[in-house]
C-alpha positions as CSV (number, residue, x, y, z in Angstrom):
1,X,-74.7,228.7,153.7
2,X,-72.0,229.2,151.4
3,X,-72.5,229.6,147.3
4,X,-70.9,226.0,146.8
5,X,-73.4,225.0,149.3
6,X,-76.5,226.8,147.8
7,X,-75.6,225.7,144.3
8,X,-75.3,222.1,144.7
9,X,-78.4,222.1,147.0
10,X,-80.8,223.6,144.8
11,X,-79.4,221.0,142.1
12,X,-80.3,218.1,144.4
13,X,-83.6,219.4,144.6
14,X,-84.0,221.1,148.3
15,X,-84.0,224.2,149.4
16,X,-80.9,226.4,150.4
17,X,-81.4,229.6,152.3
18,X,-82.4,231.4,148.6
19,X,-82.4,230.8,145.0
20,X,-79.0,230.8,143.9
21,X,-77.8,232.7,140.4
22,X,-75.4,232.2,137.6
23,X,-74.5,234.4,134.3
24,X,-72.1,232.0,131.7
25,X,-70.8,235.7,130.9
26,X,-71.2,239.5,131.9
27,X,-70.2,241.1,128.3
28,X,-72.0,244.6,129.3
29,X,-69.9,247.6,130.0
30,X,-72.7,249.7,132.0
31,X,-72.9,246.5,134.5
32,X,-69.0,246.5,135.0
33,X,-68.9,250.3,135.1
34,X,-72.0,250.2,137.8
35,X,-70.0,247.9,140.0
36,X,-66.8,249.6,139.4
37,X,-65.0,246.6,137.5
38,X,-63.2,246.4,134.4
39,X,-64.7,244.0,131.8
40,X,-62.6,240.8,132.0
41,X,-61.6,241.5,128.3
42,X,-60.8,245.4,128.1
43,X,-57.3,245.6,126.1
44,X,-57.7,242.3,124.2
45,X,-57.5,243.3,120.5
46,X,-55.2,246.3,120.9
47,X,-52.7,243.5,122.9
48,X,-52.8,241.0,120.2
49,X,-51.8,243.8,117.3
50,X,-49.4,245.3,119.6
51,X,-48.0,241.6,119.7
52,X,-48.2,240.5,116.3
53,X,-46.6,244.7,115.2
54,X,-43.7,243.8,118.0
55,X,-43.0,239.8,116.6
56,X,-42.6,241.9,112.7
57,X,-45.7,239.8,111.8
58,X,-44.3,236.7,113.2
59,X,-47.3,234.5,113.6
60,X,-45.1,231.4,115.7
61,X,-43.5,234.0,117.8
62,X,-47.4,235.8,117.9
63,X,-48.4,233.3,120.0
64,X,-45.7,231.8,121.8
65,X,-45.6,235.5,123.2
66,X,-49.3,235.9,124.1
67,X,-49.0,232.4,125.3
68,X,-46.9,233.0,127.8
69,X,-48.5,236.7,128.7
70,X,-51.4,234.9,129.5
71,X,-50.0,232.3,131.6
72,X,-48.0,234.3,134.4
73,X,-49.4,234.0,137.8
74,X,-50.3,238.0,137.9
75,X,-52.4,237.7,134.8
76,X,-54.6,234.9,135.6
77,X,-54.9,236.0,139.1
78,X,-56.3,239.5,137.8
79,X,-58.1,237.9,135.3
80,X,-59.8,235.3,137.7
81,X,-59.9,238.0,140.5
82,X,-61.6,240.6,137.8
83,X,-64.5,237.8,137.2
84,X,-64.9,236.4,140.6
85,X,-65.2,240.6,142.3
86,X,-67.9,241.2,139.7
87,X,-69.9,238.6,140.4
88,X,-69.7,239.1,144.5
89,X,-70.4,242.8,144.1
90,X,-73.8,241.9,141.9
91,X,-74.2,238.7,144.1
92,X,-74.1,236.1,141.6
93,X,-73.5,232.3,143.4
94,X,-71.8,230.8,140.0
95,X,-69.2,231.6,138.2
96,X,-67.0,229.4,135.4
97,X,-63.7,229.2,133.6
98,X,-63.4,227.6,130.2
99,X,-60.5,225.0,130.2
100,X,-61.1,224.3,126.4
101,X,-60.6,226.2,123.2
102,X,-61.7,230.1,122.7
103,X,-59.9,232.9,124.0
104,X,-57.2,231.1,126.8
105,X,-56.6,228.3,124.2
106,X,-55.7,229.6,121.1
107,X,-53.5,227.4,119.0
108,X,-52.5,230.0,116.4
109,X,-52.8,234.0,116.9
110,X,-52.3,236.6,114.2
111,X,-53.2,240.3,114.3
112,X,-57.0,240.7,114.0
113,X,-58.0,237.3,114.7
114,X,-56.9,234.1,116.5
115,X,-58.0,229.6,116.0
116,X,-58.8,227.9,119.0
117,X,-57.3,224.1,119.5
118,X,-60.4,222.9,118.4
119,X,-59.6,224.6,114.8
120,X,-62.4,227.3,114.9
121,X,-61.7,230.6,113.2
122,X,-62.3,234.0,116.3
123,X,-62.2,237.4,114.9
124,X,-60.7,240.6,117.1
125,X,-62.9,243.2,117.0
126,X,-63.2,246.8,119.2
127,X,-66.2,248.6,118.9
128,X,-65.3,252.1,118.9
129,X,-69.6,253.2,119.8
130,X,-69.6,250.9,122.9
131,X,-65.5,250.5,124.1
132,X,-66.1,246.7,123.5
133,X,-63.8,244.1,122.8
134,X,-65.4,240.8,121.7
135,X,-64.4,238.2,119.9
136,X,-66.5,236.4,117.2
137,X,-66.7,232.9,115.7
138,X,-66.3,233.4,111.5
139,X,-65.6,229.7,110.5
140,X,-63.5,226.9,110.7
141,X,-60.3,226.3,109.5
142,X,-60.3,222.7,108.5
143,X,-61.6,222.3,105.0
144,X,-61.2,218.6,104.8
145,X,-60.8,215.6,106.9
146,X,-56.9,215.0,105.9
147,X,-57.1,219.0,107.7
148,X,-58.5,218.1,110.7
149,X,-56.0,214.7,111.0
150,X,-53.2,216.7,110.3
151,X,-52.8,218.5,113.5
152,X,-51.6,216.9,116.9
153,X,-55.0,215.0,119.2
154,X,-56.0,217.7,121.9
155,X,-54.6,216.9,125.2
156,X,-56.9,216.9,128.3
157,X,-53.4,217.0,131.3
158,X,-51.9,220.0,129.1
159,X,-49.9,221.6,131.7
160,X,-51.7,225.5,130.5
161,X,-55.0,223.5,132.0
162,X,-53.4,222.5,135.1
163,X,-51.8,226.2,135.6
164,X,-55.6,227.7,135.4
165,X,-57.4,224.9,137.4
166,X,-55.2,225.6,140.0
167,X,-55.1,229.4,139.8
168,X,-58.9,229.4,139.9
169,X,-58.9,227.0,143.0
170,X,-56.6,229.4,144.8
171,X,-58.7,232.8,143.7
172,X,-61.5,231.2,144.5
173,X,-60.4,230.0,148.1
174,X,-60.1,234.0,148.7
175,X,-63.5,234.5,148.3
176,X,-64.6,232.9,151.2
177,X,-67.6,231.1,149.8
178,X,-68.8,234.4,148.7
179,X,-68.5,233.2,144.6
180,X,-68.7,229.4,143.8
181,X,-66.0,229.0,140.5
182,X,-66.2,226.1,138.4
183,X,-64.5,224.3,135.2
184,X,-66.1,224.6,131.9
185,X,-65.5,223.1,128.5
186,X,-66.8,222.9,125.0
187,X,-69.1,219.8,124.4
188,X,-68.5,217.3,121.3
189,X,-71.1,218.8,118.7
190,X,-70.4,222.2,118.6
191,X,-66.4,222.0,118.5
192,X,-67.0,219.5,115.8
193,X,-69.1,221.7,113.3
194,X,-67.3,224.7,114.0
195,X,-64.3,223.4,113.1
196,X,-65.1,222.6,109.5
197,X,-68.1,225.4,108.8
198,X,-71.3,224.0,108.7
199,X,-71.0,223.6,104.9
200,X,-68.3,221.4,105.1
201,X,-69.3,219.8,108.1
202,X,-72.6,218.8,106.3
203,X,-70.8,217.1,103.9
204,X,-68.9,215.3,106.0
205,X,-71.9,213.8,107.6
206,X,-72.5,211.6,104.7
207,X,-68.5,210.1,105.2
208,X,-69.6,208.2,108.0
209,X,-66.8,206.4,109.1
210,X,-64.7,209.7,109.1
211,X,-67.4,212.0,111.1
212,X,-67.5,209.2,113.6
213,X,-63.6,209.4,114.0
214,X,-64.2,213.2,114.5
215,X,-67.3,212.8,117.1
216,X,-65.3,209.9,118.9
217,X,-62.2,212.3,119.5
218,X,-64.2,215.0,120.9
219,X,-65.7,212.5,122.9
220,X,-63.0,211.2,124.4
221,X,-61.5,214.0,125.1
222,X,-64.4,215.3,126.6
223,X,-64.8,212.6,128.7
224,X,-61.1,212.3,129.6
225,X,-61.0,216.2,130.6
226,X,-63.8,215.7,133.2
227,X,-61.8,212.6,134.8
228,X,-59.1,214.9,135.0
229,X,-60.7,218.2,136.6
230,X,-62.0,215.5,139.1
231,X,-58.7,214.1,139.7
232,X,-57.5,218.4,140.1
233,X,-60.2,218.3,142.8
234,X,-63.6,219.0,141.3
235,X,-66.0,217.8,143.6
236,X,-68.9,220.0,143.0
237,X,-70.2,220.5,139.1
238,X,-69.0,221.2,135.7
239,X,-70.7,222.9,133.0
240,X,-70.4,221.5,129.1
241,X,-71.2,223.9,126.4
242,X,-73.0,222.3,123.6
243,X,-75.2,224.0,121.8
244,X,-77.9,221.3,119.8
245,X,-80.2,223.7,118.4
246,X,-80.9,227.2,117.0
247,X,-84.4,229.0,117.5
248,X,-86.7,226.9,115.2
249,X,-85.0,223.6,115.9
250,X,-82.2,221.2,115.4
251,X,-78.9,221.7,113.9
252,X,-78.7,217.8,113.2
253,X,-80.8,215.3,113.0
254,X,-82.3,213.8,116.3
255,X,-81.6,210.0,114.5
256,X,-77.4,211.5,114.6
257,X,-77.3,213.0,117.9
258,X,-78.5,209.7,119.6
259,X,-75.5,207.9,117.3
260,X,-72.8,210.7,117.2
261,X,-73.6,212.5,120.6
262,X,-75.2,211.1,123.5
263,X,-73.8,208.2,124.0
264,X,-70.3,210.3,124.6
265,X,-72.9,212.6,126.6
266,X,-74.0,209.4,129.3
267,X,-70.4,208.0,129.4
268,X,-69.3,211.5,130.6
269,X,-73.0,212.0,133.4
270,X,-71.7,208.6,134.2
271,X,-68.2,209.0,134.5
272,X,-68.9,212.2,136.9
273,X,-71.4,210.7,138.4
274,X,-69.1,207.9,140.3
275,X,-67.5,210.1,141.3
276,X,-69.8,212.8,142.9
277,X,-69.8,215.2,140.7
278,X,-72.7,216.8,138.7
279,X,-72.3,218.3,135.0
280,X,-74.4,221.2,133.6
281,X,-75.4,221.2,129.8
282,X,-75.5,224.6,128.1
283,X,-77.8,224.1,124.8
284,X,-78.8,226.7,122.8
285,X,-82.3,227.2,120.6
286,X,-85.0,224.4,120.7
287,X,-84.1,221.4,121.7
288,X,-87.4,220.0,122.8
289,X,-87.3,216.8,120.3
290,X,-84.4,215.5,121.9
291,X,-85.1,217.0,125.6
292,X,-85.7,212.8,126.9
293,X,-82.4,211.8,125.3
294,X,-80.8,215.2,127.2
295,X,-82.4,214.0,131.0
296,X,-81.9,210.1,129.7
297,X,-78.0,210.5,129.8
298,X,-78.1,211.8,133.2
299,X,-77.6,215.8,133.0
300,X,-78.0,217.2,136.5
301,X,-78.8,220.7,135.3
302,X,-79.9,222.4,131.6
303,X,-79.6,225.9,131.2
304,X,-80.5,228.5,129.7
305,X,-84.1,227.2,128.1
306,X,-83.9,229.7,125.5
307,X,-86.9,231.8,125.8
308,X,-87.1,232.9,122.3
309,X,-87.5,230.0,120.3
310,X,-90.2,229.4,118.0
311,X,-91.6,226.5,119.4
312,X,-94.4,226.9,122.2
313,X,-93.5,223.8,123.9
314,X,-89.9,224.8,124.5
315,X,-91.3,226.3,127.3
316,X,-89.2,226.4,130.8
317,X,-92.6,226.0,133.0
318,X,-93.9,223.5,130.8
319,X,-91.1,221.4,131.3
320,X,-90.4,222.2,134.7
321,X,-94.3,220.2,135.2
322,X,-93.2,217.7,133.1
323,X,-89.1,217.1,134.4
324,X,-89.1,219.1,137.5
325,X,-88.1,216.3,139.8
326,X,-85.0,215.2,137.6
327,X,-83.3,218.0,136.2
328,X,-82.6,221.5,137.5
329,X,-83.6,224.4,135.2
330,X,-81.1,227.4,135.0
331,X,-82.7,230.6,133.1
332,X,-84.9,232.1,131.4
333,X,-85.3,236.1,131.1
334,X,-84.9,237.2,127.9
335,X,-81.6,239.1,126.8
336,X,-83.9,240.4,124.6
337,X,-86.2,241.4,127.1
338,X,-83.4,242.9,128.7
339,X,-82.9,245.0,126.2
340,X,-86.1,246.0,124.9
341,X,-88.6,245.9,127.9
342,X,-88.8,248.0,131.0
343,X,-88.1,247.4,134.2
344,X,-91.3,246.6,135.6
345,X,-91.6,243.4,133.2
346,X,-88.7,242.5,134.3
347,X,-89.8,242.1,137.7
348,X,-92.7,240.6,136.6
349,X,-91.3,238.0,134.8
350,X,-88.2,237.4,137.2
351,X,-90.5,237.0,140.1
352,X,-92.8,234.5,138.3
353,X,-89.8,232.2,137.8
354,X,-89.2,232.4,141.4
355,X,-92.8,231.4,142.2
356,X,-93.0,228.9,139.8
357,X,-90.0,227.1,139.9
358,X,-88.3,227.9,143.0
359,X,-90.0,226.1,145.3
360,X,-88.7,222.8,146.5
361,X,-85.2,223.5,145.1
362,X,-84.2,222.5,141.1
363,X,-84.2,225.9,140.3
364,X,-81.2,228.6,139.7
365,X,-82.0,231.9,138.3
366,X,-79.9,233.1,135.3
367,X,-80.5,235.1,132.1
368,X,-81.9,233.4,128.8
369,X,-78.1,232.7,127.6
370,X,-75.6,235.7,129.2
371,X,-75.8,239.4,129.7
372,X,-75.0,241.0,126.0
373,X,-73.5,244.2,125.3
374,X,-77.3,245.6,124.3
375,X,-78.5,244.7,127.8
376,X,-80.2,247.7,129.6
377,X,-78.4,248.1,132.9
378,X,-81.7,249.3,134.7
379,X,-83.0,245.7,133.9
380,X,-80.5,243.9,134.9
381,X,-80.1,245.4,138.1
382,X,-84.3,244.8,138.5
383,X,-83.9,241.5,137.8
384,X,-81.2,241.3,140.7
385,X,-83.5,242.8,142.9
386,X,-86.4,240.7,142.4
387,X,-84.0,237.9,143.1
388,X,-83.1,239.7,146.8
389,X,-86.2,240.6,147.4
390,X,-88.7,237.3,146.5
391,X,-85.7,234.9,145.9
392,X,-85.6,233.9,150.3
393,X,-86.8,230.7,150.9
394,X,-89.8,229.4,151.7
395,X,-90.5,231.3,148.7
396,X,-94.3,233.0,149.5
């Protein structure tokens, strides 16, 4: 059984040959050193000040320049081949590629820091104590809604998304099954807040007519950019970042999610749906109060079920009693626990998701959101071989 395989048959709720595993992101030095990889961002902020020193502080000729650095066939086969070797080596099944926003779709690029197309503000930063480079949301850089309708609609067919789908297709296809790669993108709440800053954003919430412009965009694009990755050839699963929540709740209002969000959430499920294809929601913090609207609008798979919240019924067995049979669960250690606890409760914990949630299918082991600079290589690699070890189906 292939990864593809594996994957989608744990989501349909059967069992593959084992339990299948996914990171969203391996941001841990010690883990690529261990496996003898370089960390898919090594070189980042020293290549956009070399850049922006070589355009004379040019910021149009800034990014045209990284622009089309980043879109040669040798740079996003090593990028994609850098990902795709890490994850075989540790044996993680699933692996993704964002196709919206963030670091490969930058609208404007300056020295230290870049904006996405979706208008949010990334800082550059190298951390000298760990040999890190990250970059780090700081805000948004629309201020008003006359901001946000100044700039040109996103387009779902750009030609730099088409370029990547099919390089990833291709890298993939050399991996034999080994790694299973798919599309990602950013949801319709969280590019819409980040965008604006939450203060602004807030106050947008009471122009009603102009927030639901804002939400309806993102929606539609949203929507429009999974029809397209199918019509590239998805026929497996896409993943839609969204976070909802932070760890002692909401970040809106259940009543405005139900009008702003998940309607655009059940016309995507839908959309996919028709045409065989599963989507995966990546939400953040406690979510709990609107976990029925989440299932209701058809998401095949939630991931990570935060561990760390501050509500006891955000709870990943809990819920797997309650929504087992509907909705595969991706998650939970700890990051945290990663970085603070020892190896043996590690093990502990990894094999009681196994035993708990494994069996039957619906379950696919991952960390409680991705594996963090802070993360303690010795738990990691415990983690991985619990998983090995226990992870076999029928799952004793």
């Amino acid at each position: 059984m292939d990864a593809r395989e594996r994957i989608l048959k744990a989501m349909d709720h059967e069992e593959p040959d084992k339990v299948p595993s996914f990171e969203i992101s391996i941001d841990n030095l010690s883990i690529c050193k261990h496996f003898d990889e370089n960390y898919v961002f090594s070189g980042m902020v020293k290549t956009f000040g070399d850049t922006y020193d070589l355009c004379k502080g040019d910021v149009e000729s800034t990014t045209k320049t990284i622009l089309m650095a980043t879109e040669t066939r040798s740079y996003m086969k090593n990028t994609l081949n850098s990902l795709l070797s890490l994850n075989k080596k540790i044996g993680i099944e699933l692996a993704l590629v964002p196709f919206t926003g963030y670091i490969l779709f930058p609208m404007r690029c300056e020295k230290t820091f870049f904006i996405d197309e979706y208008g949010r503000i990334f800082d550059l930063r190298f951390n000298p104590s760990d040999g890190m480079d990250m970059a780090y949301f700081r805000d948004g850089a629309f201020k008003s809604f006359e901001d946000y309708e100044s700039v040109p609609k996103l387009n779902p067919q750009h030609p730099r998304r088409e370029k990547y789908f099919k390089a990833m297709k291709k890298v993939e296809a050399g991996y034999q099954g080994d790694v299973y790669i798919i599309p990602s993108l950013w949801g319709i709440f969280e590019p819409v807040w980040q965008a604006f800053g939450f203060t602004n954003f807030s106050k947008l919430l009471s122009r009603t007519k102009e927030i639901k412009k804002i939400f309806d965009d993102r929606g539609e694009f949203a929507l429009e950019l999974v029809k397209t990755f199918i019509d590239w050839g998805e026929t497996g699963t896409i993943l839609i970042f969204d976070d909802y929540g932070y760890k002692s709740g909401l970040l809106m209002s259940p009543k405005l999610y139900r009008k702003y969000v998940f309607p655009w959430l059940e016309r995507i499920c839908n959309a996919a749906h028709k045409r065989g294809v599963k989507i995966i929601l990546h939400t953040c913090g406690d979510v709990y109060p609107v976990f029925d609207d989440i299932v209701n609008a058809g998401v095949d798979a939630i991931h990570p079920i935060e561990p760390t919240t501050a509500n006891p019924e955000y709870d990943i067995f809990n819920l797997h009693e309650k929504y087992g049979d509907i909705i595969t669960f991706i998650g939970n250690v700890s990051p945290q626990d990663l970085s603070d606890k020892d190896p043996k409760y590690i093990e502990e914990y990894t094999l009681k998701l196994i035993k708990q949630l494994a069996p039957g299918g619906g379950y696919i082991l991952s960390s409680g959101h991705s594996i963090n600079p802070a993360i303690k290589l010795e738990n990691f690699l415990a983690m991985h071989k619990i998983l090995k070890k226990h992870g076999v189906y029928p799952i004793k």
